[in-house]
C-alpha positions as CSV (number, residue, x, y, z in Angstrom):
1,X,25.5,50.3,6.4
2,X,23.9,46.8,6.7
3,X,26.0,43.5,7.8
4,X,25.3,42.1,4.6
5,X,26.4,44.6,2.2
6,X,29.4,45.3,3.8
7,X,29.9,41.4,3.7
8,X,29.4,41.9,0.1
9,X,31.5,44.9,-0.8
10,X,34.3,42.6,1.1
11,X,33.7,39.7,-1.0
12,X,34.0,41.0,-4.5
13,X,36.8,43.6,-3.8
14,X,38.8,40.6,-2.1
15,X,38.5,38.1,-4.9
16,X,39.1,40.9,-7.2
17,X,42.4,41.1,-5.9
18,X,43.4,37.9,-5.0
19,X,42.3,36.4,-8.2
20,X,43.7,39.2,-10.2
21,X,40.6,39.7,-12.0
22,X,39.8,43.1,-14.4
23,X,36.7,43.8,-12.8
24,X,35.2,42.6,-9.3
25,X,32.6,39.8,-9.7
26,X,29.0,40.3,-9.5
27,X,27.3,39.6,-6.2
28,X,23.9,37.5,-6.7
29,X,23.0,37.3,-3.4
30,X,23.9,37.0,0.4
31,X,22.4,35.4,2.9
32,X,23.3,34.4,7.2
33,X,23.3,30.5,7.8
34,X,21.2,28.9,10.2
35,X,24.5,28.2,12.4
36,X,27.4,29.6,13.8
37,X,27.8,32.4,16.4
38,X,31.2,33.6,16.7
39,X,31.4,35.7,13.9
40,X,28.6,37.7,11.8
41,X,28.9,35.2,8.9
42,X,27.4,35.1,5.4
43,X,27.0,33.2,2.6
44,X,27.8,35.0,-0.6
45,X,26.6,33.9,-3.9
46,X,28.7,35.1,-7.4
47,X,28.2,35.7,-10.9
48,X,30.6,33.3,-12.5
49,X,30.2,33.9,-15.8
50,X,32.3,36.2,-18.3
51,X,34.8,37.0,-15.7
52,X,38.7,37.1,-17.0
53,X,41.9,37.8,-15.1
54,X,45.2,39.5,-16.1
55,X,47.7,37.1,-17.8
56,X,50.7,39.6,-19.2
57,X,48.6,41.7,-21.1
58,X,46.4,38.7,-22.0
59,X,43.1,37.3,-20.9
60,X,42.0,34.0,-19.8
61,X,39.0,32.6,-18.1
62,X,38.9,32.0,-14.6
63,X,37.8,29.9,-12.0
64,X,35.7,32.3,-9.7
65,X,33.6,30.1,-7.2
66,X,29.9,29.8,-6.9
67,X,29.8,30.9,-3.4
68,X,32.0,31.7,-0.3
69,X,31.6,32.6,2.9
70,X,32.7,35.7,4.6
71,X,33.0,36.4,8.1
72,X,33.1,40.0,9.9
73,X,34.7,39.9,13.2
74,X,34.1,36.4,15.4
75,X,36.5,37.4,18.3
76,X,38.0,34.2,20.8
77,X,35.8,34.0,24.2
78,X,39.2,33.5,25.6
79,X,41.2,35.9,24.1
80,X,38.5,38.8,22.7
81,X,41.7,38.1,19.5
82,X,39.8,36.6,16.0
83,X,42.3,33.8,14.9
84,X,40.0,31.5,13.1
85,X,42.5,32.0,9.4
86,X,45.4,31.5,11.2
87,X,44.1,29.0,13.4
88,X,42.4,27.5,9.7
89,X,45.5,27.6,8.6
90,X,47.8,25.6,10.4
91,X,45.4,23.0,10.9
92,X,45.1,22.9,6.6
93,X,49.2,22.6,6.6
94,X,49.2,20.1,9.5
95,X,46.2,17.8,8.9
96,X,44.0,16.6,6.3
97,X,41.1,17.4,8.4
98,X,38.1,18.5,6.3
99,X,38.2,22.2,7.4
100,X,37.8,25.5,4.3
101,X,40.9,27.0,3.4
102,X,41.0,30.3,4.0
103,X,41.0,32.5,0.6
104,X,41.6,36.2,2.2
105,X,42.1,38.1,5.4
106,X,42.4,41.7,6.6
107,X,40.8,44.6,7.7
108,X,38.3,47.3,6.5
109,X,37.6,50.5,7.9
110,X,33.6,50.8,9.0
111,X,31.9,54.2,9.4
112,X,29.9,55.2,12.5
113,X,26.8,53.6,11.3
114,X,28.0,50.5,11.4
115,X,28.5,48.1,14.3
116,X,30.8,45.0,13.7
117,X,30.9,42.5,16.6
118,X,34.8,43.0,18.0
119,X,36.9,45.1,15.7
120,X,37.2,45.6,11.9
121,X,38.8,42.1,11.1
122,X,37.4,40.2,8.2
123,X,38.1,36.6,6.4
124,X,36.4,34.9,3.2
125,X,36.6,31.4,3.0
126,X,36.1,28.4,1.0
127,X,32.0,27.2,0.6
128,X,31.6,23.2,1.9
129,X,29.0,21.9,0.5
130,X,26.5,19.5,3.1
131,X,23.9,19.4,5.6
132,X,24.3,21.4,9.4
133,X,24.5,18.5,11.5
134,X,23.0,20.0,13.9
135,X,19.9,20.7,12.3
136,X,19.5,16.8,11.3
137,X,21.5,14.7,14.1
138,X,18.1,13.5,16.2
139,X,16.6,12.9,13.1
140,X,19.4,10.8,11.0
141,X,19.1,7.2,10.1
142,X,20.7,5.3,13.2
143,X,23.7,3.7,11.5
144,X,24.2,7.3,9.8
145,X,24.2,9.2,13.0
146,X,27.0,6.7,14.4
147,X,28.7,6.8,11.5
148,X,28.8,10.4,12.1
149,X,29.9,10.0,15.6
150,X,32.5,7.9,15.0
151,X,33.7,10.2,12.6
152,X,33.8,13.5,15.1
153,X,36.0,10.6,17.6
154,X,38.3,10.4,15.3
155,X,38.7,14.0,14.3
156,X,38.8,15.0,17.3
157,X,41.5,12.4,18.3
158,X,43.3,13.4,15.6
159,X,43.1,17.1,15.9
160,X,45.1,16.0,19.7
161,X,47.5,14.4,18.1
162,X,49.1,17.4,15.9
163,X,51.7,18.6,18.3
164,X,53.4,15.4,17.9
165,X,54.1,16.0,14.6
166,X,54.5,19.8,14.7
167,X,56.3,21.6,17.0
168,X,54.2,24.8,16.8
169,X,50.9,22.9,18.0
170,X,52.7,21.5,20.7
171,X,52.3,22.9,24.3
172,X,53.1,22.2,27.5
173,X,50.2,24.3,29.4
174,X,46.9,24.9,29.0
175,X,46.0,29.0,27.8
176,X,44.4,30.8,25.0
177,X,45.1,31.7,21.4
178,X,46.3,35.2,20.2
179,X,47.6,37.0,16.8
180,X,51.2,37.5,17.2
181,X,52.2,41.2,17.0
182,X,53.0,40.8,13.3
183,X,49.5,39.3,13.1
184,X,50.9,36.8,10.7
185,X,50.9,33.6,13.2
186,X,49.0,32.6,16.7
187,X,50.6,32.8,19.6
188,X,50.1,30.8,23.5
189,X,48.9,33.4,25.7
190,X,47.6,33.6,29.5
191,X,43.8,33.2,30.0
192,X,41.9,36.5,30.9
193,X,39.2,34.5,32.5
194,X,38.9,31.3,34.8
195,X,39.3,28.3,32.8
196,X,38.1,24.9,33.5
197,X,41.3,23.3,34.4
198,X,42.8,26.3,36.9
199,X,39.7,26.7,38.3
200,X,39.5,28.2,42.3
201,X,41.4,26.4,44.9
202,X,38.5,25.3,46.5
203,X,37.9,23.4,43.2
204,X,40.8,21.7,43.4
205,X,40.6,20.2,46.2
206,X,37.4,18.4,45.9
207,X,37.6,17.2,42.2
208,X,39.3,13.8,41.7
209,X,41.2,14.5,38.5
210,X,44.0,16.0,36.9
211,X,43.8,19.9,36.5
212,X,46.1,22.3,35.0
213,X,49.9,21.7,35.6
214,X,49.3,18.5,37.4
215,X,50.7,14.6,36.1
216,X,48.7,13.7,33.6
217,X,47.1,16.6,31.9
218,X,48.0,16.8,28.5
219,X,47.6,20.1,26.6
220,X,47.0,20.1,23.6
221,X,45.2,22.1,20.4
222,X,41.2,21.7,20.7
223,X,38.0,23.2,18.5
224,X,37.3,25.2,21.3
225,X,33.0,24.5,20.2
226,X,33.2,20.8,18.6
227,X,29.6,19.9,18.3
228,X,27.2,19.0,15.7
229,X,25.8,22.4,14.7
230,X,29.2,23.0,13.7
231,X,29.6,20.1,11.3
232,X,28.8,19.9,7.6
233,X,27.5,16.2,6.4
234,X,26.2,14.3,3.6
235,X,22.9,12.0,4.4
236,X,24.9,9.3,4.6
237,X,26.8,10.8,8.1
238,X,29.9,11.8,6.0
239,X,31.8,14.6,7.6
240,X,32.5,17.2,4.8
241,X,34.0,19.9,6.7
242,X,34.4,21.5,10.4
243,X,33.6,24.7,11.2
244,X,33.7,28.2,13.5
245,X,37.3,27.4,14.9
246,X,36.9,31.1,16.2
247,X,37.3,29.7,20.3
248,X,40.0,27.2,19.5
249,X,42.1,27.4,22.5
250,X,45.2,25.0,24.8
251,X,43.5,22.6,26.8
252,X,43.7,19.1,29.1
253,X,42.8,16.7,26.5
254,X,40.7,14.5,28.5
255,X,38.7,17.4,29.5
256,X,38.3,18.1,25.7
257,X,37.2,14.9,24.7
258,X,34.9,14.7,27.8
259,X,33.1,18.2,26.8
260,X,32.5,17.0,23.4
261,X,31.1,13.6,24.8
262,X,28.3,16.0,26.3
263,X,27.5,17.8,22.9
264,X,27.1,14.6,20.7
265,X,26.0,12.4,22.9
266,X,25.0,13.5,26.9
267,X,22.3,16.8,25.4
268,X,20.5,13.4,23.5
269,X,19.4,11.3,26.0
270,X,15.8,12.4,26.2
271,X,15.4,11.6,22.7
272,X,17.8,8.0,22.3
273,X,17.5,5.0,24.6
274,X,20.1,4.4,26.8
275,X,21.3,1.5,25.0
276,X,22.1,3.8,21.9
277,X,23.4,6.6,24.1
278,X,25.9,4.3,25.0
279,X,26.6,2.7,21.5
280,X,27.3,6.3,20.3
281,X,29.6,7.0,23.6
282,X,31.6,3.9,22.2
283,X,32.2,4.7,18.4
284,X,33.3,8.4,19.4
285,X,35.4,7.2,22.4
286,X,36.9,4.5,20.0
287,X,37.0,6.8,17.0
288,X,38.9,9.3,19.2
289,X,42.0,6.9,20.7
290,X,42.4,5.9,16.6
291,X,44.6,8.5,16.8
292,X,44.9,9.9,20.3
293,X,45.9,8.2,23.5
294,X,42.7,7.6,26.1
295,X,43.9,6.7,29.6
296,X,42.6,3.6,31.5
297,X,40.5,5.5,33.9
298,X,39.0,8.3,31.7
299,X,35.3,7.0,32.1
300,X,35.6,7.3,35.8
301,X,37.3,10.7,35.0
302,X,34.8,12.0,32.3
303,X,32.1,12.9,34.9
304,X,33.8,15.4,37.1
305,X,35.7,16.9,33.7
306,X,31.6,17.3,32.7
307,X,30.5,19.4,36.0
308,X,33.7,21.0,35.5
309,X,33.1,22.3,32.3
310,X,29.4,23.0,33.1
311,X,31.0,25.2,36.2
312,X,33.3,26.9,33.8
313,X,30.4,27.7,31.4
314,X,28.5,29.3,33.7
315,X,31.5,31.3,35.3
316,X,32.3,32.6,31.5
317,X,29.1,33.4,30.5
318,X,28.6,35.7,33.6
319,X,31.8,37.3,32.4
320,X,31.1,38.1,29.0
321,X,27.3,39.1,30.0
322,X,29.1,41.6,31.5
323,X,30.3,43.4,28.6
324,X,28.0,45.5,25.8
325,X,29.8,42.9,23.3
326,X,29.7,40.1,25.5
327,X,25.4,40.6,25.6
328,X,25.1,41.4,22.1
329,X,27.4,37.9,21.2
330,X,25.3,36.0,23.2
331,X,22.0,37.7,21.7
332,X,22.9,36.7,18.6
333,X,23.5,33.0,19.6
334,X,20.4,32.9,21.2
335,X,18.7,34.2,18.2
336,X,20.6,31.5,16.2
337,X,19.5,28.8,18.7
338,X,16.0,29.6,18.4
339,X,15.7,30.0,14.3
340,X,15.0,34.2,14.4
341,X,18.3,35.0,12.8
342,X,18.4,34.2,9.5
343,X,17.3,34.6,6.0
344,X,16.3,32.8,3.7
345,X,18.3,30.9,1.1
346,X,17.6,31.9,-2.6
């Protein structure tokens, strides 16, 4: 059975249920988006006319949406555990970050002739409407693109900040992100590969920063994959929503902010000058410490956090290579990068 119809079957028995509806909606059409790599992920189009729930013997009209999303699998890198909903979730009840709420969750049995990425989980989530800022970031309007910028700083700053205000996003060491056995909340757990901030002894010795466990790091909640191919936006550089929070894990947050410098800022510099290279590296910076504190020190800092993370990235990707899932993941994120895994939109 195809991806996309079981995607579909998903969809409309889901909000059947959750909606309370006397019949399952009509699927118009399904489709992959251009982005996103953690989960098989579609875009699934309804019938929203003539549709009626259950009121007490009654019927009434109801509000079935235009489209959703629905995502099969999308285990952690970290963990090989899919926690995106739960993750979704407590950043929806903690935050007003724009990020879709998460309208189902479970599980679904898949016959031999189908292969789902990791496991059998599923989750449907609310449609944001806007642009893949990755798609259009080198090619925005100047003051839209810093605009934008400034707007992942402070997001991210802010996304830092949540364990001040709730206990259960507050950590005191770095790790990954788990289901709980109940498979009801996320849990800390130990990381099952080398992570950027307990890296090798040798490491540790030679890089002038604070790692894991020393003074000064500061765990905290992070994306995990904050970039620009996994924003939505409006022309204008308005972040509508945030996306794929399938590798959010524990980390420093220095080293957090200092890997998402490299994704909306350091990967440009063959195509902006230097002088708005570092006009962007000041609106994100100063978006960020809005809400989150940034050390005196942290540009000296940011470079080694940078090779470290580009050591760690290597060192992972080797690891999950390594694995039939791991190749087939990164496959189908190649695939993605280069434009050859998608549909088109109706």
């Amino acid at each position: 059975m195809e991806s996309s119809t079981v995607a579909e079957q998903i969809t409309a028995t889901a909000l059947e249920s959750t909606l309370d509806l006397e019949s399952p909606p009509t699927v118009r059409s399904c489709w992959r988006p251009a982005a996103g790599s953690v989960a098989e992920t579609f875009v699934v189009a309804l019938e929203t006319d003539g549709l009626e729930t259950a009121d007490n013997g009654n019927r009434r009209a109801t509000a079935v949406p235009e489209r959703v999303v629905c995502k099969l699998g999308g285990a952690s890198v970290w963990t090989g555990d899919v926690i995106e909903p739960l993750v979704l979730e407590r950043v929806s009840e903690s935050s007003s970050l724009p990020v879709p709420a998460v309208i189902a969750t479970g599980s679904v049995a898949i016959g031999e002739d189908h292969e789902l990425a990791h496991g059998d989980r599923w989750a449907l989530y609310e449609f944001r409407d806007g642009q893949n800022a990755g798609e259009c970031y080198q090619t925005l309007e100047a003051n839209a693109r810093r605009r934008l910028v400034a707007q992942a700083g402070v997001a991210l700053g802010y996304l830092h900040s949540l364990g001040e205000g709730d206990s259960e996003l507050a950590f005191d060491r770095v790790g990954g992100l788990a289901r709980d056995s109940g498979a009801e909340s996320l849990e800390w757990t130990e990381l099952e590969c080398w992570h950027a901030l307990d890296p090798p002894s040798g490491f540790r010795a030679v890089l002038p920063v604070p790692l894991a466990g020393d003074d000064g790091c500061r765990p905290v909640l992070t994306h995990g994959d904050f970039q620009p191919s996994n924003l939505l936006v409006t022309p204008a550089g308005e972040i509508t929503a945030i996306l794929d929070w399938g590798n959010a894990h524990v980390t420093h947050a220095e080293y957090a902010l200092a890997r998402a410098e490299v994704r909306f800022v350091d990967l440009h510099t063959h195509r902006f000058s230097g002088a708005e290279c570092e006009r962007l590296r000041t609106v994100f910076r100063r978006g960020y410490a809005a809400h989150a504190t940034l050390s005196d020190g942290f540009d000296e800092r940011a470079l080694s956090y940078k090779l470290l993370w580009a050591l760690q990235s290597g060192a992972n990707y080797v690891r999950i290579a390594r694995s039939a899932h791991g190749r087939q993941q990164l496959w189908r994120q190649c695939q993605r990068l280069l434009g050859r895994d998608t549909t088109a939109t109706p």
